[in-house]
N, C-alpha and C positions, 0 to 999 in steps of 0.2 A: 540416539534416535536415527543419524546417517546408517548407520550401522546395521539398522535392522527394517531399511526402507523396501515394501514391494514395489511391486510396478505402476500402482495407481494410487501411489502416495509421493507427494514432494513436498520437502522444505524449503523456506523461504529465511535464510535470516535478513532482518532488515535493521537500518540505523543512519538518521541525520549524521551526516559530515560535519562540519563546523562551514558558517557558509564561505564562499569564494568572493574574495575583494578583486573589484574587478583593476584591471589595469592596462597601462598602454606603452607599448613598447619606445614613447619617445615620451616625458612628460616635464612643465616645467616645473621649478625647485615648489612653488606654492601649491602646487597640486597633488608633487610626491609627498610633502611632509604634514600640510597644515589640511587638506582638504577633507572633506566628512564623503567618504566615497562607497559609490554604489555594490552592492554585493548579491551574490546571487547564493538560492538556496540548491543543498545536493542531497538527495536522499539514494543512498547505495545499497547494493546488499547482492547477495545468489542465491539462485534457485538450485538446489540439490534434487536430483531425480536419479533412479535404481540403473546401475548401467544395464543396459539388453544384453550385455555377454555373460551378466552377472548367470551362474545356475540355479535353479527355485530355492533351494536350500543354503543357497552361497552368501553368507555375508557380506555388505558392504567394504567392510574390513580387509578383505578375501581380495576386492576388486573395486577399484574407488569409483564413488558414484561421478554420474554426471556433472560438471559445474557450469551454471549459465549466470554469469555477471553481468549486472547493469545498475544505471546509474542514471535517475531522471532529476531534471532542470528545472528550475523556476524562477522568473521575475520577483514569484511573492516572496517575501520574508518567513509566511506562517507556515508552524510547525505543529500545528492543531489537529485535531482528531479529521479533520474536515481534507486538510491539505492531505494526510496521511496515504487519506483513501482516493484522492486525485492523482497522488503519486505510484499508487498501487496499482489503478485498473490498467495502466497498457502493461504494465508487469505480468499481472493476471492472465488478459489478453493473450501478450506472448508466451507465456506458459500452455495457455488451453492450442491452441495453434502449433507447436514444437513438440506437444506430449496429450494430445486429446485423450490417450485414457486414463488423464490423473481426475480424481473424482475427492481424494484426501490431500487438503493442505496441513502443514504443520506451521505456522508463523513464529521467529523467534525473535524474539527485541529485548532492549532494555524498557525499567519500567517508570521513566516521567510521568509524575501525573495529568502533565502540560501536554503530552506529546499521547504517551501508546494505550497508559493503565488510568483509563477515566471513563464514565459513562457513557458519553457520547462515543468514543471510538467501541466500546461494548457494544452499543445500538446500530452504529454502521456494519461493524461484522455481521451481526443480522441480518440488515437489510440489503448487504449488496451478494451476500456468497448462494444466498437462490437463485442470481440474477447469472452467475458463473458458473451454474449446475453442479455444486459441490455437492459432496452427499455429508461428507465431516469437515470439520477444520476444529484443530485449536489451536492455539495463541498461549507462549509461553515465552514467559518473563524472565530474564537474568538477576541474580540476586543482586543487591549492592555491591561495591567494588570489585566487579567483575574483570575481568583485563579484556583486549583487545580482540576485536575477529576480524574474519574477512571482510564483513561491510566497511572496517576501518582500512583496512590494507587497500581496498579500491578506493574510496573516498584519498588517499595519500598518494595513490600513483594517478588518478585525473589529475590529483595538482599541477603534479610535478609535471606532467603532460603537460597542461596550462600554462603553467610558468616557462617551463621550456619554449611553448613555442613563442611567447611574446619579448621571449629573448632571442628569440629569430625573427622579431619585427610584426608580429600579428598584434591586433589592439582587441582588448576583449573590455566590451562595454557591458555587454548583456547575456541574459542567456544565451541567443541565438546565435552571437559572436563567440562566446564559450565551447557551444557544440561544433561548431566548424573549424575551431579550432584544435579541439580533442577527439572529435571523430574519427577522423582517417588515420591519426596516430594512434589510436586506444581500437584495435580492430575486432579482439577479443571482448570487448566490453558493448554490451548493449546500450544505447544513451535515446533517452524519449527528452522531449518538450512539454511541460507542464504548464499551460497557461493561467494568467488567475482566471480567467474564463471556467476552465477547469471545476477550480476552487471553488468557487462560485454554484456551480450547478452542484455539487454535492452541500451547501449551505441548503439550498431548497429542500431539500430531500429530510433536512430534521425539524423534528417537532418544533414547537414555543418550548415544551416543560421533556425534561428525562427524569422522573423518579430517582434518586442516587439508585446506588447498588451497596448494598449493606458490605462490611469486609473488604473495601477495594484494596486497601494498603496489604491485606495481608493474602490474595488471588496474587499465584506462581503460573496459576494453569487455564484457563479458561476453554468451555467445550462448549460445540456446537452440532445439532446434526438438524440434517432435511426434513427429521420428523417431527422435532417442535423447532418450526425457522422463527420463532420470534422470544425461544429462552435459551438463555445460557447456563453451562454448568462452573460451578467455581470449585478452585482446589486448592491447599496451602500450598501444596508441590508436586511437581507434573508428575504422570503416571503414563506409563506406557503399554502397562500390561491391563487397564480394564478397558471399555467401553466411552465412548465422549456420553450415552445415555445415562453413568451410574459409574461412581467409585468406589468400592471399598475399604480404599488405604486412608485416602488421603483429602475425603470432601468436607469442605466448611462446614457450616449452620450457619443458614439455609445452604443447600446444594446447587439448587436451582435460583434462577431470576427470570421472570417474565413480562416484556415490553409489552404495552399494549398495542395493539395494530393500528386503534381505532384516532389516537390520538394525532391531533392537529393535522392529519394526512390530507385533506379537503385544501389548506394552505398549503404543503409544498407542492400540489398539483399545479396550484395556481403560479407557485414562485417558479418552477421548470417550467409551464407553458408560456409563462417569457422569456424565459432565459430560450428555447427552442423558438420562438421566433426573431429573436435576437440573432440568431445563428441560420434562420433562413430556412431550417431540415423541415419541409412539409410534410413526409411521414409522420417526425417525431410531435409536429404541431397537431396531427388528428386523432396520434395518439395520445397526446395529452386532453383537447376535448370529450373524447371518448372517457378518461378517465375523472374527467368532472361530469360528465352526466350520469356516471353510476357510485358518484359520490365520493372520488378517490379511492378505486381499489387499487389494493395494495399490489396485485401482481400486473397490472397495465404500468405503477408506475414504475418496477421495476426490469419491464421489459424496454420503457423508454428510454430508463439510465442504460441499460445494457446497448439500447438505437446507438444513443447519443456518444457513448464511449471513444466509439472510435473514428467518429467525427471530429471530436475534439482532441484526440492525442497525437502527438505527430512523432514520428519516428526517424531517426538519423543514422545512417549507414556511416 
């Protein structure tokens, strides 16, 4: 897929770390050995985009693409469909901002049902890639016993950053101590702050009920496009040569899935219009009003998640 990227197409591989125990560069014997200690959550990965020297016809191969590495933080422990996409939008973010003509994501992960390959993370894809003016994305899955990538090679060298510096005397309690500690050593690595706050406002944003999705276990590929933003396409295994619209090699029964819009939207309005005065944004509060008086439309509330985005993520140089 790197291989044969144009100019308004980028990948993204993503993948949880295992988390980070946190630690302090002086500690006494009961704390190093017997104590139940704080840990922080790391979700890694890069973004792959077409080099500009590449020529129209020149493969990837020819001329290696772009690599933007980063690596966001968390307080929370959750590695839920919820957190996923908290850890994702200043990614997003920084991607639309570095590369404004990509209009095609590619997502590639492994597939927990806990974490990537579950209804609810189906249902986010939906609802936040109108909010990032995508026109495609799909989301493809690693088979079992896959080996190792790059979202594992940076997840390994934060550590060791980490650990390195608290053997030069830094105490890393929390995230926030985590990132100042690996920041200015990791210069190449992008690193955001995830708050549960974060977490939190994407909780509002789902329904009470998600329909399963027929086939989950056996979805390698899942597609998306701007022109039905509330169905997904399913596929045993990814396909690079049809349409996110329609495949011919490789689609389940059923092909398609379709959310309803209509469902429970009237509550998350309500659960973001406090979480946005919780947070004080008096835009993001009248466009939450605005969006209760015409009964939770769907594109006010995700003009608000898009307000509130970058409000809430904070980024570390």
């Amino acid at each position: 897929m790197k291989r044969t990227l144009r100019c308004n197409e980028a990948v993204i591989l993503i993948d949880f770390s295992e988390n980070y125990e946190c630690k302090l560069s002086a500690e006494v014997q009961s704390a190093h050995f017997g104590a139940s200690k704080k840990q922080i959550s790391l979700h890694t990965g890069v973004v792959y985009t077409r080099n500009p020297d590449a020529e129209p016809n020149m493969t990837c191969a020819t001329l290696q693409p772009i690599c933007t590495s980063f690596c966001t933080v968390s307080d929370s422990y959750r590695h839920d469909a919820s957190a996923i996409w908290a850890h994702l939008q200043p990614v997003l973010k920084l991607t639309a901002e570095r590369f404004p003509d990509i209009d095609t994501i590619h997502f590639q992960s492994d597939g927990p049902t806990t974490q990537y390959r579950n209804k609810t993370n189906f249902y986010l894809l939906t609802h936040f890639m109108n909010s990032f003016a995508m026109k495609e994305v799909t989301w493809n899955f690693s088979e079992s016993g896959h080996g190792k990538s790059s979202a594992d090679g940076i997840g390994g060298s934060v550590k060791r950053t980490a650990d390195n510096g608290v053997a030069h005397g830094a105490d890393i309690a929390n995230a926030e101590s985590f990132l100042k500690t690996v920041g200015s050593a990791s210069p190449k690595v992008n690193f955001f702050e995830v708050l549960p706050s974060n977490i939190e406002v994407v909780d509002a944003v789902l329904p009470s009920k998600i329909k399963p999705v027929p086939n989950t276990m056996q979805i390698h590929q899942l597609t998306w496009s701007k022109l039905q933003p509330s169905s997904i396409g399913m596929r045993y295994l990814s396909c690079c040569a049809c349409s996110t619209s329609s495949c011919s090699h490789y689609a389940l029964k059923p092909s398609a899935w379709h959310f309803s819009e209509t469902t429970c939207i009237s509550t998350s309005v309500k659960g973001i219009l406090s979480l946005a005065r919780l947070f004080g944004h008096k835009t993001a509060v009248r466009l939450a009003d605005c969006a209760q008086t015409v009964n939770g439309n769907r594109l006010s509330m995700l003009f608000l998640l898009h307000l509130l985005a970058p409000c809430l993520c904070t980024k570390y140089d």
